[in-house]
C-alpha positions in Angstrom: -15.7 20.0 6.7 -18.4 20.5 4.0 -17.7 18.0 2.1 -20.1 18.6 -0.5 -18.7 22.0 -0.9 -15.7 20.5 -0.9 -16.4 18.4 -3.6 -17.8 21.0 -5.4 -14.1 23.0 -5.4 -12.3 20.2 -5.8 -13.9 18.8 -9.1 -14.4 22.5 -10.5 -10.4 23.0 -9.7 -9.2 20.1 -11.5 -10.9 21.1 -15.1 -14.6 20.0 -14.1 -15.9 16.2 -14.0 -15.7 15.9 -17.8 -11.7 15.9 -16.8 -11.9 13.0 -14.5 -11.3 9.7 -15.9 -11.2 7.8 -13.1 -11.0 8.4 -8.9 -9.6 5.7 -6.7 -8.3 6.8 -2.7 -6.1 5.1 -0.3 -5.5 5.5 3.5 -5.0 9.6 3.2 -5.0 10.3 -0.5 -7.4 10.9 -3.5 -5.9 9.7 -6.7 -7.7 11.0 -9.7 -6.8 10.0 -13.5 -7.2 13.3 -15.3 -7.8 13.4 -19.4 -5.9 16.8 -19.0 -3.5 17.9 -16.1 -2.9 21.0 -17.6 -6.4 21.9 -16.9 -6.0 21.9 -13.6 -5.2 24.9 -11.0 -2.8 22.9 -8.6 -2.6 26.1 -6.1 -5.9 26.6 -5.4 -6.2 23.5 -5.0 -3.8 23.3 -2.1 -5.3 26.5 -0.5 -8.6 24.5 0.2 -9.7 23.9 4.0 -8.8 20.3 4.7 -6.1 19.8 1.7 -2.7 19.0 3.5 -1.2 18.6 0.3 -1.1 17.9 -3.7 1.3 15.5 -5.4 1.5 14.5 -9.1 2.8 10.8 -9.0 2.6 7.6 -10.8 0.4 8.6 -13.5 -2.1 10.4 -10.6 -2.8 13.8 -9.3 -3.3 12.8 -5.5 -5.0 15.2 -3.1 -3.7 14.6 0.3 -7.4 15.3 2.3 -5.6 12.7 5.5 -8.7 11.5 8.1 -11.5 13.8 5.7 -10.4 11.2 2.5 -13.5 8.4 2.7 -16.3 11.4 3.3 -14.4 13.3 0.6 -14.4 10.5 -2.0 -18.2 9.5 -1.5 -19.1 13.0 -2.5 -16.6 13.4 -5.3 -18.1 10.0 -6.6 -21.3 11.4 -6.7 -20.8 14.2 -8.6 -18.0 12.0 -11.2 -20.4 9.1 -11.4 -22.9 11.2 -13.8 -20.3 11.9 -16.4 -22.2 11.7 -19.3 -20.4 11.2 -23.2 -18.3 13.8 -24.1 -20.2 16.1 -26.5 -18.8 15.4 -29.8 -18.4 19.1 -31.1 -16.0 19.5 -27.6 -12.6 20.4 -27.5 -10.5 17.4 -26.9 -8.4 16.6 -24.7 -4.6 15.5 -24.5 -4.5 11.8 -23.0 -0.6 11.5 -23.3 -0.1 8.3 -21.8 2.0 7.7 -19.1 5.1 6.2 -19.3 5.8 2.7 -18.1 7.2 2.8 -14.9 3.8 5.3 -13.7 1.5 2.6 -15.2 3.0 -0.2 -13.0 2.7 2.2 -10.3 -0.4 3.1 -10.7 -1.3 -1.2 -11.3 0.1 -1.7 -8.0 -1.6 1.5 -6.5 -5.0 0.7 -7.5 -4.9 -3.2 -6.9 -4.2 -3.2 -3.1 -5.3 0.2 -2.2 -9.3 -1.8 -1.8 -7.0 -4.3 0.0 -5.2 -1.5 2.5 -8.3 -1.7 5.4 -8.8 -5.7 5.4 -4.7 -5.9 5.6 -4.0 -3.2 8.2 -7.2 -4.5 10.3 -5.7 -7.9 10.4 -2.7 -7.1 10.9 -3.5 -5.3 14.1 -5.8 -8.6 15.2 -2.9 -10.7 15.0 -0.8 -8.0 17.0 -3.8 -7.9 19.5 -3.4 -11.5 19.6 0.1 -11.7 20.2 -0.3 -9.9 23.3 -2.9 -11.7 24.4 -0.9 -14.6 24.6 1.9 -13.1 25.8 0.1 -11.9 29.1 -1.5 -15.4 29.8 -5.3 -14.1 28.9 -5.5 -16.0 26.0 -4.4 -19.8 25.2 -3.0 -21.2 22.3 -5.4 -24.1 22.9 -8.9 -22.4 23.0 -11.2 -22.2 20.3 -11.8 -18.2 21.3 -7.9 -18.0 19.6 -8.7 -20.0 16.8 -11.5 -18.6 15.6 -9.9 -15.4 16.1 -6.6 -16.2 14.4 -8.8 -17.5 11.1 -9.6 -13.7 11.0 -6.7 -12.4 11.5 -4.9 -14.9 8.9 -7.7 -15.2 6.2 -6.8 -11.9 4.4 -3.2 -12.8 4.1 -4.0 -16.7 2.9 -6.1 -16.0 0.4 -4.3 -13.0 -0.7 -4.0 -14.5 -4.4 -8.0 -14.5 -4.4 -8.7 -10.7 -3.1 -5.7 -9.5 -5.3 -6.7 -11.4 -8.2 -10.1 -9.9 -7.9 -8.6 -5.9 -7.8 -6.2 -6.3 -9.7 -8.9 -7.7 -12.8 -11.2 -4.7 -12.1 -8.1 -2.4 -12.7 -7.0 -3.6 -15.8 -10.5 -3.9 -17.2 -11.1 -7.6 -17.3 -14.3 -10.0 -15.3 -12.8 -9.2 -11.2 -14.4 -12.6 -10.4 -12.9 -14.5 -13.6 -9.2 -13.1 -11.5 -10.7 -14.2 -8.1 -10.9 -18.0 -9.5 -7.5 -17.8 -11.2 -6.0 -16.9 -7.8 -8.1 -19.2 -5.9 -7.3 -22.1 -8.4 -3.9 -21.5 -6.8 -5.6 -22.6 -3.4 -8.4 -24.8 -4.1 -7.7 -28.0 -1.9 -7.5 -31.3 -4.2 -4.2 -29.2 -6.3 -2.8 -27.6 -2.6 -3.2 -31.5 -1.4 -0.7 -32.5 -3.9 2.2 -30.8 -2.3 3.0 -32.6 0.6 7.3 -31.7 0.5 9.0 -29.2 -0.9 10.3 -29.9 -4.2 7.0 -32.2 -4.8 5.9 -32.6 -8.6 2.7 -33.4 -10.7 1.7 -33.4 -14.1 -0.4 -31.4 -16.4 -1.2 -33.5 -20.0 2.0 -35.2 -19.2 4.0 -32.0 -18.9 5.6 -31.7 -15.5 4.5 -29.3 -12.9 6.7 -28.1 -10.2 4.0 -27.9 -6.9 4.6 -24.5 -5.0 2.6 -23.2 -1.6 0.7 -20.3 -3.0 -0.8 -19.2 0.0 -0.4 -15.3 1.0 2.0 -15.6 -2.4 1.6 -11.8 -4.4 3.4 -12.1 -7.7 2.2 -15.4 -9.2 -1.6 -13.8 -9.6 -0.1 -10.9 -10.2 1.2 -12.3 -13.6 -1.8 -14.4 -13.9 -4.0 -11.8 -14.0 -2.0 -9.0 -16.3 -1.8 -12.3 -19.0 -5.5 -12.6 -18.1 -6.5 -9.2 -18.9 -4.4 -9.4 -22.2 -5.9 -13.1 -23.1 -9.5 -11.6 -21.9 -9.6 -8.2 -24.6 -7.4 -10.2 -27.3 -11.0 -13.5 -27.2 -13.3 -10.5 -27.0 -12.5 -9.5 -30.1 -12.3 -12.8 -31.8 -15.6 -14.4 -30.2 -18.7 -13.4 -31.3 -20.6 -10.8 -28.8 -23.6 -13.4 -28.1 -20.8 -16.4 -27.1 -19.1 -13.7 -24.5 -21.3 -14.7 -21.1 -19.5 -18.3 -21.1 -17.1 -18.9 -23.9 -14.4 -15.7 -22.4 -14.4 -17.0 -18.6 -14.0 -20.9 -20.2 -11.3 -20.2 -22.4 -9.3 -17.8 -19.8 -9.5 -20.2 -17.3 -8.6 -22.9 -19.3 -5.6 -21.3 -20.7 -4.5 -19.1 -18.0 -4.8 -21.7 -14.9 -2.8 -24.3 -16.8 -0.4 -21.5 -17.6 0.2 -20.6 -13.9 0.7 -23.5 -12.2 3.3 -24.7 -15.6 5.2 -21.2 -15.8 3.7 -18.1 -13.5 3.4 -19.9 -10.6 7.1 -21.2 -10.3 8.2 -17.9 -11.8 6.9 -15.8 -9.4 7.3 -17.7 -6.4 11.0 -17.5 -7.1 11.0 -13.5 -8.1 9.7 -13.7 -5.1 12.0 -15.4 -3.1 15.0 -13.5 -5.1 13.8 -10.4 -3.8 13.9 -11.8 -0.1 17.6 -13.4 -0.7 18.7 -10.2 -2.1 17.3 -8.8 1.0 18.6 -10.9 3.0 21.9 -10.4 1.8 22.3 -7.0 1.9 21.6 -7.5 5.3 23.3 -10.0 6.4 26.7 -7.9 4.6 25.7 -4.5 6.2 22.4 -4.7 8.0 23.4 -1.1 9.3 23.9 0.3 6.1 20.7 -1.8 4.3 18.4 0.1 7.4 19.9 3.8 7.4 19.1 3.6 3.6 15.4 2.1 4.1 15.3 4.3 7.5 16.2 7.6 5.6 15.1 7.1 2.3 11.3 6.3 2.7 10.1 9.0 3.7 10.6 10.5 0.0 9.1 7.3 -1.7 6.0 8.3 0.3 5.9 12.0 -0.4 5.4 11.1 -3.9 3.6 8.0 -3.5 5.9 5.6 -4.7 6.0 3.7 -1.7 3.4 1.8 -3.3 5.9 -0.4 -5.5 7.7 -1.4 -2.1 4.2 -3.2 -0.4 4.0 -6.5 -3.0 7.7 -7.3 -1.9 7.0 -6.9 1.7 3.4 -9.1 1.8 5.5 -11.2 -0.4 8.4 -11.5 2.4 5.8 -12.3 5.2 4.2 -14.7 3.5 7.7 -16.3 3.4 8.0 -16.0 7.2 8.7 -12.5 7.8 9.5 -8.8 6.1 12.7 -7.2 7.5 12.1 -4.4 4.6 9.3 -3.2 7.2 11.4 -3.5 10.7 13.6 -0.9 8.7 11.6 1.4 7.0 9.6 1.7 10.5 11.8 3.9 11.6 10.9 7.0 9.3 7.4 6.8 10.4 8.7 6.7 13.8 10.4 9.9 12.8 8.2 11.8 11.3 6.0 11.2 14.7 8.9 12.6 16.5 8.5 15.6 14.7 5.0 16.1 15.3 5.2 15.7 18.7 8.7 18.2 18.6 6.1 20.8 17.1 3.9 20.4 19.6 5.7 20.6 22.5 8.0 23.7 21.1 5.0 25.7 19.1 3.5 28.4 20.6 0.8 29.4 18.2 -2.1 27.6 19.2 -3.4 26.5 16.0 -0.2 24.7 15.2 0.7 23.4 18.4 -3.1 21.6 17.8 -1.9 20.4 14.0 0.9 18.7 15.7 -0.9 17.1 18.3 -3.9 15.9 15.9 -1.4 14.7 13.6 0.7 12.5 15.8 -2.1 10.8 17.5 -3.2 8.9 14.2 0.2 7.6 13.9 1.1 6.7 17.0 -2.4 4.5 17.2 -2.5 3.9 13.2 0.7 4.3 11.6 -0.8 6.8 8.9 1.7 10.0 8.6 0.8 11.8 5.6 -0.8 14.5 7.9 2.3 15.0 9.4 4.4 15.3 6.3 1.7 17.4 4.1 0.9 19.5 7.3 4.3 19.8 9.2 7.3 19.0 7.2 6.4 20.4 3.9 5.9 23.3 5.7 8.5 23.1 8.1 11.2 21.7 5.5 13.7 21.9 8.1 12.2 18.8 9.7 13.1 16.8 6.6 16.5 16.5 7.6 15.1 15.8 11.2 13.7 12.9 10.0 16.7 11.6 7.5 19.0 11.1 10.5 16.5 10.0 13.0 15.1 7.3 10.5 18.9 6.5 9.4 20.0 5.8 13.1 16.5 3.6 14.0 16.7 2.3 10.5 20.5 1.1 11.4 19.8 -0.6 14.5 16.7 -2.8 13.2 18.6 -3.5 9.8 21.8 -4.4 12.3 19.3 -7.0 15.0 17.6 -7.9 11.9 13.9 -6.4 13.1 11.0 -8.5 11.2 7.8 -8.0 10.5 5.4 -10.9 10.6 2.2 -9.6 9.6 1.2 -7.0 7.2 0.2 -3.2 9.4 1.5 0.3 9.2 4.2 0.8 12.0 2.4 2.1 15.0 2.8 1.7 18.8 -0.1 -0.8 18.5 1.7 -3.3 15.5 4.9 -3.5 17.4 3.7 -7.1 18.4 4.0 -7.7 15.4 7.6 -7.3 14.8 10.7 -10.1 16.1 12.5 -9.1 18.1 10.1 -7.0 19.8 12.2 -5.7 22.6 15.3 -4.7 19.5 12.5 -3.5 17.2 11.5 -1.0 19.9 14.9 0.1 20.6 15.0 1.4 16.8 11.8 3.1 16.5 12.3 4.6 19.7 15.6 5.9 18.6 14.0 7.5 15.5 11.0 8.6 17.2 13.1 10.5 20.6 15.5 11.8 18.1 13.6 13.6 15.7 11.6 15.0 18.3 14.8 16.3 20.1 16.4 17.7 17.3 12.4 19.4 16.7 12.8 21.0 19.7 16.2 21.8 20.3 16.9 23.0 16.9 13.7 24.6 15.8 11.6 24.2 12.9 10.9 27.7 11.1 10.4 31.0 12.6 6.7 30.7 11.2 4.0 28.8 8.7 4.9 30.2 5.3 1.6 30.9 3.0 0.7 30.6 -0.4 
């Protein structure tokens, strides 16, 4: 691809950079902020070289650009980054704001999408590890596994520090002023004080319930909104001149306080809600709790909503292990089934190459956007493929009660990862042999329908 061509077409096609508010990406997507969405031609837009797809989600317009996303964004940035003041005598533009629910999405979009490379790359260290240890190359014991387990683990125990950090910059408040409220949560004279469970201290003689913060998600994640709220309400009370100390002193000596007394405990326990009401849906019908997680998230990611699911999961490993992902792992699985369905069934050359250069990143990555923009939005046929083969895998992990115990996108080379390894792979396996035999056995579409 030309990028900078492409660049070019894509900022022209979405109303011109004087449109663009703001441009964040993930693993496959560009999600712009747009002053004006009318403004832009969505069509063309999906008729560009290298576009698999456009979706208009969560207060975004995301351009599905798969493996071309980080070139793509680098030049987009350049072009956006010059936006000069809007000429007063311009027309101006609707900013409608979105409602509620897109601005949490968007919150939780653009606070761990930075986080999405350290967290997958991890993830698969601690899989590599696993294996390591499993096959008798690597002991426990050695310093070689320690060192490389404090890589592997870092990202996920001082979570409350990197989050509190993106999550600040989204909302507009000092990033490192969040990074200090989250690792306040961690710093070692306050995580010394909890030595049992159920431990307490005191704060100016009110008591303080001590919690393990460590890889926690939604205790800085209240922190830091209350911080961005406490941090605009000072800056218009102090005087410009005091801002440089007197904003930082006062947040962190209201907001820290405030966390470890109310925040804290709160979210620890929304968090551990959310993993008991997992649990028990699980424990009642695990078959029934998978085939819905197995079937259904394939749609949350069409339309990028799978976001809102990935606090509660970090959240659930951090409390020793995520059956939310064992389950959902089976649509991925799925939608690999049909890619490799496509290719072994296609005879048109240039598809039977799409399929084959789709499913190769997920089987090694666990990133299947390609496949859905590319295949099954095309081939909408597969969509049902992919329902039943995710509900059966998803059933059979929900029903041996597969885990995830670190964070990474389900791919052949995170199934370490997972407990019980050998169950776990019966269910993907399930989704991924079924979709691709109902790919090939039933068809997909006669041919790729244009425009």
């Amino acid at each position: 691809m030309n990028y900078r061509s492409f660049a070019k077409d894509v900022v022209k096609l979405l109303g011109g950079k004087q449109n663009i508010s703001s441009l964040v990406h993930c693993a496959t997507r560009l999600r712009f902020n747009l002053h004006d969405p009318a403004k832009t031609d969505k069509p063309a837009i999906e008729k560009l070289e290298g576009v698999l797809g456009v979706v208009e989600s969560g207060g975004q317009f995301q351009v599905i650009v798969g493996k071309h996303v980080e070139d793509a964004y680098k030049e987009i940035e350049k072009m956006i980054s010059s936006i000069e003041t809007a000429d007063e005598t311009a027309e101006p533009v609707d900013e409608t704001k979105p409602s509620l629910g897109n601005r949490i999405f968007e919150v939780i979009s653009r606070s761990f999408s930075p986080l999405l490379g350290a967290l997958a790359g991890a993830g698969m260290l601690k899989a590599l590890l696993t294996v390591l240890t499993m096959v008798g190359w690597l002991s426990t014991e050695s310093g070689t596994y320690f060192i490389l387990s404090a890589a592997g683990n870092a990202v996920f125990y001082f979570l409350p520090i990197f989050l509190g950090i993106t999550l600040a910059t989204k909302l507009g408040a000092n990033p490192y002023v969040g990074g200090a409220i989250g690792a306040a949560l961690l710093e070692p004279n306050f995580a010394g004080l909890l030595e049992n469970i159920g431990d307490r201290s005191d704060f100016l003689g009110i008591p303080v319930l001590l919690m393990d913060y460590s890889s926690s998600v939604f205790p800085v994640f209240i922190a830091v909104c209350i911080y961005a709220a406490l941090n605009n309400l000072l800056k218009k009370i102090i005087h410009r001149d005091l801002h440089l100390f007197m904003l930082p002193l006062l947040s962190l000596l209201i907001i820290v306080p405030l966390t470890v007394l109310i925040f804290g405990p709160f979210g620890i326990y929304v968090g551990d809600a959310i993993g008991a009401a997992i649990g028990f849906l699980s424990s009642k019908s695990g078959i029934l709790t998978g085939a819905v997680m197995g079937a259904g998230w394939t749609f949350l990611t069409l339309f990028g909503l799978h976001w809102g699911v990935v606090p509660i999961m970090i959240s659930n490993i951090g409390s020793g292990g995520d059956p939310l992902t064992g389950m959902l792992a089976a649509a991925p699985f799925a939608q690999m089934g049909v890619a490799l369905g496509i290719f072994l069934k296609a005879k048109d050359k240039n598809l039977k190459t799409l399929g084959g250069s789709t499913l190769l990143p997920g089987l090694l990555s666990g990133v299947t956007e390609p496949i859905i923009y590319g295949l099954m939005v095309r081939f909408k046929r597969t969509i049902i493929y992919v329902v039943i083969a995710g509900a059966v895998g998803g059933a059979i992990n929900g029903f041996f009660g597969a885990k995830a115990t670190a964070f990474g996108f389900p791919s052949v080379l995170t199934i370490p990862v997972f407990t019980p390894m050998g169950l776990y792979v019966i269910g993907v396996a399930a989704a991924f042999v079924g979709a691709a035999l109902l790919t090939v056995f039933l068809g997909y579409e006669d041919k790729i329908k244009k425009g």
